[in-house]
VMD Tcl script that builds the backbone (N, CA, C; Angstrom):
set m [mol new atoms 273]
animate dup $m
set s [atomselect $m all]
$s set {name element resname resid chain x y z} {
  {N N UNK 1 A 17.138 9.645 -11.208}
  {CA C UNK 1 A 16.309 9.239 -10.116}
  {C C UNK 1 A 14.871 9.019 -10.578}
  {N N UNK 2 A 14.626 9.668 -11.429}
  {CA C UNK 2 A 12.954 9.420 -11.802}
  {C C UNK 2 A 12.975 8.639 -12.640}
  {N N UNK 3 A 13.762 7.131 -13.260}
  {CA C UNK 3 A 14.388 6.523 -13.966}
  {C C UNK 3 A 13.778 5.611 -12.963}
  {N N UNK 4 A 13.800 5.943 -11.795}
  {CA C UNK 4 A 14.080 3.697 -10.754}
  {C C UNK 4 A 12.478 3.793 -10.766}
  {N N UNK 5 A 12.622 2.350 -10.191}
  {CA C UNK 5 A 10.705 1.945 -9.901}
  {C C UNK 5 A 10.786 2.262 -9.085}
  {N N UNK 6 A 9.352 2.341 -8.688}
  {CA C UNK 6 A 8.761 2.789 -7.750}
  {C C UNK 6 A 8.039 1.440 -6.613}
  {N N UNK 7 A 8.111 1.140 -6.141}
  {CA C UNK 7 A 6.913 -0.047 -5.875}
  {C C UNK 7 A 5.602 0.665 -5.036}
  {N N UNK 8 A 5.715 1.844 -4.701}
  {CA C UNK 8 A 4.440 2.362 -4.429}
  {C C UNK 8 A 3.191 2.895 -5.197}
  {N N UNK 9 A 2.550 3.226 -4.422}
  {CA C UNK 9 A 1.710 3.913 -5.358}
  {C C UNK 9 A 1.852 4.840 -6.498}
  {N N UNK 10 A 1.158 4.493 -7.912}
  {CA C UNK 10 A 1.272 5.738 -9.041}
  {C C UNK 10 A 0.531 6.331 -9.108}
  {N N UNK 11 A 1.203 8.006 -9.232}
  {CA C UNK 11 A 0.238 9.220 -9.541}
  {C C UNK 11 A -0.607 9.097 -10.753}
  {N N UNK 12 A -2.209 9.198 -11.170}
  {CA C UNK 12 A -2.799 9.213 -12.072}
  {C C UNK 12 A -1.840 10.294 -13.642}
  {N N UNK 13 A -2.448 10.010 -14.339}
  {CA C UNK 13 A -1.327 10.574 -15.686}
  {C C UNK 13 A -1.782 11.915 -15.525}
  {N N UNK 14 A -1.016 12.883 -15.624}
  {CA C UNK 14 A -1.312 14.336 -15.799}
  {C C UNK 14 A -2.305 14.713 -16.655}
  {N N UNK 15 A -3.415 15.974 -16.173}
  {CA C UNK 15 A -4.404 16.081 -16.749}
  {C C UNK 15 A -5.599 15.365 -17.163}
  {N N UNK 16 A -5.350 14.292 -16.385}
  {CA C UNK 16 A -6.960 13.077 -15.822}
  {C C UNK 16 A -7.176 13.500 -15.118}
  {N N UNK 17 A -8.813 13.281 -15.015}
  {CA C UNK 17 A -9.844 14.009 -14.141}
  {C C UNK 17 A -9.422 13.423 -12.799}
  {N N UNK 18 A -9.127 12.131 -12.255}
  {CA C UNK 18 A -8.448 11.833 -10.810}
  {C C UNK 18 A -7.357 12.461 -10.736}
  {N N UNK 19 A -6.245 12.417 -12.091}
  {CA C UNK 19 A -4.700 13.461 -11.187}
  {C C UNK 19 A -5.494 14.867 -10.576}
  {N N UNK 20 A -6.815 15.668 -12.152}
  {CA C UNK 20 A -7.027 16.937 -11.251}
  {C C UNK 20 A -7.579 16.671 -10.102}
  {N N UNK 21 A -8.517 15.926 -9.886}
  {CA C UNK 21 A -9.390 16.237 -7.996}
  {C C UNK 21 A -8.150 15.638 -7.283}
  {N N UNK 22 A -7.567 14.529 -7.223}
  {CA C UNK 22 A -6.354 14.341 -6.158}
  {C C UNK 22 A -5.371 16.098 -6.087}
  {N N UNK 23 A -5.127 16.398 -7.366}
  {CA C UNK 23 A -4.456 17.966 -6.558}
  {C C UNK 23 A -5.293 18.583 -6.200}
  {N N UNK 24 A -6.603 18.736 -6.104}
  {CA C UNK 24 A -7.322 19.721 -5.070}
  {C C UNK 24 A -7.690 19.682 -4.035}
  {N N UNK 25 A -8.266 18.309 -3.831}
  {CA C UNK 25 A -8.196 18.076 -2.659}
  {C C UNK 25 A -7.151 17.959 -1.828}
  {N N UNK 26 A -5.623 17.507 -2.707}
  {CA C UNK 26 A -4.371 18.002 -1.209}
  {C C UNK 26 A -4.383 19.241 -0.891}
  {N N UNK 27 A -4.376 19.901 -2.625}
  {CA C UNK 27 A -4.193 21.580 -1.842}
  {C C UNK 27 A -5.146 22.065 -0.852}
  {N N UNK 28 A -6.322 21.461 -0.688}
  {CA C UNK 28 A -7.376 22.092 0.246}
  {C C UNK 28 A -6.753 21.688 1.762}
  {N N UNK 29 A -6.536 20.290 1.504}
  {CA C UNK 29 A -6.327 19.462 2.864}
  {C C UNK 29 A -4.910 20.563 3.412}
  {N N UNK 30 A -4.038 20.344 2.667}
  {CA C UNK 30 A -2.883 21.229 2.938}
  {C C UNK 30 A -2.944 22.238 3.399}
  {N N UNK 31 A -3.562 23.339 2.293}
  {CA C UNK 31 A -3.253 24.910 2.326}
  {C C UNK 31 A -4.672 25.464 3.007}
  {N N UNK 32 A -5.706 24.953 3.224}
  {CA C UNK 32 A -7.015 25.655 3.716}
  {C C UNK 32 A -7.534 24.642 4.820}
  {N N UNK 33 A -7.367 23.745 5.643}
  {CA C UNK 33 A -7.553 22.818 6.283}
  {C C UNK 33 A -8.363 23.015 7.509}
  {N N UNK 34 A -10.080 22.909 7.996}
  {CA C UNK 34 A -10.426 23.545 9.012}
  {C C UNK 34 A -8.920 22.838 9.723}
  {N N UNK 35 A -9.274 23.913 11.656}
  {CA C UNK 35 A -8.525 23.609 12.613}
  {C C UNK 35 A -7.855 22.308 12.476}
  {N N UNK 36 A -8.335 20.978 12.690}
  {CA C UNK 36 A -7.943 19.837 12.547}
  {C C UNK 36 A -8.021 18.836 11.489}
  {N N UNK 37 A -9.364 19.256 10.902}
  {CA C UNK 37 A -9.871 17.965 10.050}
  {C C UNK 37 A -10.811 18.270 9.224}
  {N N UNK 38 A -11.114 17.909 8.334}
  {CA C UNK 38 A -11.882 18.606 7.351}
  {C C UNK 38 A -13.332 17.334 7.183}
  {N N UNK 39 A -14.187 17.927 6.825}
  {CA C UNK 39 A -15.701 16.905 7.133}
  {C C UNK 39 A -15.739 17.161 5.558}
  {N N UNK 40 A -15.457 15.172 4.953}
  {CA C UNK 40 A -15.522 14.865 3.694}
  {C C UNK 40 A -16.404 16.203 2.876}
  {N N UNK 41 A -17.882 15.511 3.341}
  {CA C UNK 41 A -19.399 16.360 2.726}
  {C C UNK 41 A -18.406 17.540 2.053}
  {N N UNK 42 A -18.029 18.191 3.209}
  {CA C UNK 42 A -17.963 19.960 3.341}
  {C C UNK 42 A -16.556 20.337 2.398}
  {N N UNK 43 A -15.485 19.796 2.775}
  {CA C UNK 43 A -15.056 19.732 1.420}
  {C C UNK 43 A -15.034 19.345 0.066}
  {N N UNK 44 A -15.920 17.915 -0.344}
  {CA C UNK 44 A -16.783 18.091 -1.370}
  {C C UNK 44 A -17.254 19.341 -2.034}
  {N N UNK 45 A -18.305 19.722 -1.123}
  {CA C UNK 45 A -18.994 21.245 -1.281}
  {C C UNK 45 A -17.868 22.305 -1.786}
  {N N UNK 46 A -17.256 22.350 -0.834}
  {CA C UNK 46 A -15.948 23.593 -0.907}
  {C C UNK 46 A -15.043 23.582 -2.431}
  {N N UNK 47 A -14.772 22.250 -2.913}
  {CA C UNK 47 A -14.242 22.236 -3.980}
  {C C UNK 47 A -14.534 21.818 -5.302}
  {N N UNK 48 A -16.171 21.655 -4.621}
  {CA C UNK 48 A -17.191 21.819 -5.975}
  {C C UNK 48 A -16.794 20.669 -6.977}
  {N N UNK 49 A -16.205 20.022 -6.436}
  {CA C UNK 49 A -16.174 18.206 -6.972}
  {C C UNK 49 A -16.958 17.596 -6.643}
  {N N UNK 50 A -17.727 16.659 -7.207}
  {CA C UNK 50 A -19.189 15.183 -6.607}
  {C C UNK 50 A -18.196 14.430 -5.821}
  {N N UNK 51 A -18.752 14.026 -4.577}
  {CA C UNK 51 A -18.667 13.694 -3.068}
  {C C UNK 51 A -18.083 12.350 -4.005}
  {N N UNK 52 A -18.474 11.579 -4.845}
  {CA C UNK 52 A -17.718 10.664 -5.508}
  {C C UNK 52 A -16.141 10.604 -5.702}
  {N N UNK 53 A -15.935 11.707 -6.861}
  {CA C UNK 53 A -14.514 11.788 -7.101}
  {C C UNK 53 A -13.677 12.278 -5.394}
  {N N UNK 54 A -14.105 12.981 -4.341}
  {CA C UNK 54 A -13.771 13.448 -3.717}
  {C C UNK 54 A -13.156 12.089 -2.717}
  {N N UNK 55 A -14.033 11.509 -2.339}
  {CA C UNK 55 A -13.757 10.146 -2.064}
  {C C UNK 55 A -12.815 9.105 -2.486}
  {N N UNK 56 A -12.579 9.533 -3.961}
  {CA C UNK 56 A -12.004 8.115 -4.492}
  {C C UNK 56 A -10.513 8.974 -4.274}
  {N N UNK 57 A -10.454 10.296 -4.261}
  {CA C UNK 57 A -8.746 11.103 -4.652}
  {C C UNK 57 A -8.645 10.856 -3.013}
  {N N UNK 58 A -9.238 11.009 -1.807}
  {CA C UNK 58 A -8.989 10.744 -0.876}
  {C C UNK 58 A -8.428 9.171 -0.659}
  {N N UNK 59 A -9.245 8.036 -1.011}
  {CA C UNK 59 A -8.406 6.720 -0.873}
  {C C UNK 59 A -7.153 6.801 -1.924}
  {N N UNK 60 A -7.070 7.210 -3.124}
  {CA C UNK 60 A -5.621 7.323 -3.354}
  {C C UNK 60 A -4.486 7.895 -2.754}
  {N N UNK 61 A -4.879 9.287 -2.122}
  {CA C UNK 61 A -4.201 9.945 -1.389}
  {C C UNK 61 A -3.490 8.853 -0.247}
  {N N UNK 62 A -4.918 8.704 0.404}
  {CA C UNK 62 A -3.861 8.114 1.901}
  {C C UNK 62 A -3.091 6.660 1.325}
  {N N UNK 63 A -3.957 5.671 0.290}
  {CA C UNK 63 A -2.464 5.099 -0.890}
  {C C UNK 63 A -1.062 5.522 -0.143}
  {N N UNK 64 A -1.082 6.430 -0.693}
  {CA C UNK 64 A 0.528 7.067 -1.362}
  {C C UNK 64 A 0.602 7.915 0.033}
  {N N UNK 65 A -0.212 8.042 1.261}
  {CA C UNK 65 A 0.369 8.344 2.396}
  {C C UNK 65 A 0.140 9.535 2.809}
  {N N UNK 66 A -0.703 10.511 1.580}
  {CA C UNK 66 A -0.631 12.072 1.994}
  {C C UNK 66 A -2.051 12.468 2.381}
  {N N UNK 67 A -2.978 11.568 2.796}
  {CA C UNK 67 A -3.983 12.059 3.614}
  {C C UNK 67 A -4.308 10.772 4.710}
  {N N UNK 68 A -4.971 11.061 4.988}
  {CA C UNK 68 A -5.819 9.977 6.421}
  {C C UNK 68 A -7.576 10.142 6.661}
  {N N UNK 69 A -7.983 9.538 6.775}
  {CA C UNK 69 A -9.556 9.606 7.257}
  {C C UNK 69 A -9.750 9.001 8.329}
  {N N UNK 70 A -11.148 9.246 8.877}
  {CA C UNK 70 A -12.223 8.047 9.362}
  {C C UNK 70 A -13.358 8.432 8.430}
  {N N UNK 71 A -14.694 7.724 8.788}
  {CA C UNK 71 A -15.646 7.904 8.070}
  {C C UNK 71 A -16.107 9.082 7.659}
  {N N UNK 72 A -15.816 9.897 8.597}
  {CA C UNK 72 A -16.406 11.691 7.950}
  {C C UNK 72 A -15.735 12.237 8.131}
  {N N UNK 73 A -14.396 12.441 8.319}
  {CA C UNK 73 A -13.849 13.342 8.257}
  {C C UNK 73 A -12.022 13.168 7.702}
  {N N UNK 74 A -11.408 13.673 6.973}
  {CA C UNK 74 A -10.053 13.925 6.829}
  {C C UNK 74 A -8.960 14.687 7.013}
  {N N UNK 75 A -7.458 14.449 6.791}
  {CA C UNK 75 A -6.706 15.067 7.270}
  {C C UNK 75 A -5.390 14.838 6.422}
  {N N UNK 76 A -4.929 16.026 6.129}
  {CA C UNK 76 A -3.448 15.770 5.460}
  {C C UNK 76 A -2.823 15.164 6.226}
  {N N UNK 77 A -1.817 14.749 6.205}
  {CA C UNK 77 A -0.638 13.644 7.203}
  {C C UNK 77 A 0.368 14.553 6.998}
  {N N UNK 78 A 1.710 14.524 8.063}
  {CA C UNK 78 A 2.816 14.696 8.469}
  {C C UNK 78 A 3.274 15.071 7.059}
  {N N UNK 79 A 3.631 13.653 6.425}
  {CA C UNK 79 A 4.163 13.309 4.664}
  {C C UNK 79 A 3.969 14.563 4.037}
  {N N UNK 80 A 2.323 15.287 3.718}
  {CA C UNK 80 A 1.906 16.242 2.787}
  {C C UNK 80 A 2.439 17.491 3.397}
  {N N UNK 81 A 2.179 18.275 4.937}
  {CA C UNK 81 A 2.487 19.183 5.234}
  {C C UNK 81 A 4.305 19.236 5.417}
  {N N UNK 82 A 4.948 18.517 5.288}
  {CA C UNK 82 A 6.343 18.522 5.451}
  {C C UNK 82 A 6.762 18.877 3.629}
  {N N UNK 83 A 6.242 17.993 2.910}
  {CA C UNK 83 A 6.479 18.163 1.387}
  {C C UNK 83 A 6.309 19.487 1.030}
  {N N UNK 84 A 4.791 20.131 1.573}
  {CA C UNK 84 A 4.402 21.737 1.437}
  {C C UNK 84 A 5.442 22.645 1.548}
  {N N UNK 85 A 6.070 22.196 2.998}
  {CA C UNK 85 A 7.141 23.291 3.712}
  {C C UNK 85 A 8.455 23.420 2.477}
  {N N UNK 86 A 8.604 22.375 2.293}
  {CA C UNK 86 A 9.443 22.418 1.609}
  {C C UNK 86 A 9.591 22.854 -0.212}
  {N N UNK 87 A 8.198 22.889 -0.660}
  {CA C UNK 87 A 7.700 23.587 -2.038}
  {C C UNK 87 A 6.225 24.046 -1.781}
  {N N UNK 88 A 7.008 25.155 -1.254}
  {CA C UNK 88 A 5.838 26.544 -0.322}
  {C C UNK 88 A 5.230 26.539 -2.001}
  {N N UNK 89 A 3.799 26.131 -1.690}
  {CA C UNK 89 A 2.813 26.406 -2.595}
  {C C UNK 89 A 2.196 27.359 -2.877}
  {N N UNK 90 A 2.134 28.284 -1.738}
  {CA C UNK 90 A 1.845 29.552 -1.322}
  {C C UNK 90 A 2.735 30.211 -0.830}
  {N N UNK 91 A 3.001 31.496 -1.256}
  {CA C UNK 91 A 4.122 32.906 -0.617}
  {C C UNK 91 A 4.012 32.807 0.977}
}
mol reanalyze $m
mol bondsrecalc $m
mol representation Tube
mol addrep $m
């Protein structure tokens, strides 16, 4: 199965500085997520990545379907928290 194409979006190569901030910022969006939505800035701040990279792993993300925005603020999607449930990242 990890043999067929894909025609969607590709994950950056393991251990590039976009594969790392795209996994932190899901895990944040995912596993620490204010109430609804998270305010870009503030997770920037929170994960101590430049509001740059934070931005760009966010438009890849929603790419490939596992986050959503508007201008200030984001949100994991359905896609990411269903994937979670299913490879509990956390006990």
């Amino acid at each position: 199965m990890h043999d067929q194409p894909n025609a969607g979006p590709q994950a950056p190569a393991p251990g590039s500085r976009a594969y790392e901030v795209q996994r932190i910022v899901l895990l944040e969006l995912v596993l620490a997520p204010p109430r609804h939505t998270d305010d870009v800035a503030e997770l920037a701040a929170r994960s101590g990545e430049p509001r740059a990279d934070v931005e760009a792993a966010l438009q890849a993300l929603t790419e490939a379907g596992l986050a959503a925005r508007d201008e200030r603020v984001a949100w994991a999607t359905p896609a990411a928290r269903y994937c979670e449930a299913l490879y509990r990242l956390c006990p």
